[in-house]
C-alpha positions in Angstrom: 48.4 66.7 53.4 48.7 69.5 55.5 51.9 70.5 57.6 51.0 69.5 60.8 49.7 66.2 59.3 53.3 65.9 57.7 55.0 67.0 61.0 53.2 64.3 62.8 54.6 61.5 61.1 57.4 59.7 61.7 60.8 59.0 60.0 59.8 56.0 58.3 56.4 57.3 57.2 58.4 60.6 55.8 60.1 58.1 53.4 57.3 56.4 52.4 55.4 59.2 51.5 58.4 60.7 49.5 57.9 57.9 47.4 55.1 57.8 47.1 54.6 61.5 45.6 57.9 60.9 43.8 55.7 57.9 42.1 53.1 60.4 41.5 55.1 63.1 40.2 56.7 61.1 37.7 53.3 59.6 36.7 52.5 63.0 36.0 54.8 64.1 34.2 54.6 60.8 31.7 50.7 61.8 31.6 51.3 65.6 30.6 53.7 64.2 27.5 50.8 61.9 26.5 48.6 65.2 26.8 46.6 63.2 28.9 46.8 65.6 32.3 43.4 66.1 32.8 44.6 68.4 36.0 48.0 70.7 35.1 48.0 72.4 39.2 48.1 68.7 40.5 51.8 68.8 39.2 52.5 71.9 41.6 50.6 70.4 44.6 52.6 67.6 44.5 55.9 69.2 43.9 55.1 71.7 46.8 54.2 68.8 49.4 57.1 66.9 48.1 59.2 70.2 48.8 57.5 69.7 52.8 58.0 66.0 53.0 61.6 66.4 52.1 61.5 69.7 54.8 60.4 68.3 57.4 62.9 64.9 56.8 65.3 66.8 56.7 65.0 68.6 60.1 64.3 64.8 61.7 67.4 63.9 60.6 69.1 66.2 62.6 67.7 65.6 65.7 
């Protein structure tokens, strides 16, 4: 997703899709142990847009 796409959505959604790439993470982290990552930079796109979800949360919350 891109930032403004992440900006747009609400509290509730922010949560959702923190679990989501949480989920995803985790999956891929299992998958890389197998040595069954068929994509190693999908692991750093994830963490990076996990690192904006839990961004742009964060500034929500304070409002």
């Amino acid at each position: 997703m891109k930032l403004k796409e992440i900006k747009g959505l609400g509290v509730t959604e922010l949560r959702q899709r923190e679990s989501e790439l949480r989920k995803e993470l985790f999956n891929l982290r299992i998958q890389k142990q197998v040595g069954q990552l068929e994509n190693p930079v999908r692991t750093r796109t994830v963490r990076r847009e996990l690192a904006r979800v839990l961004t742009i949360a964060r500034g929500h919350a304070g409002q």
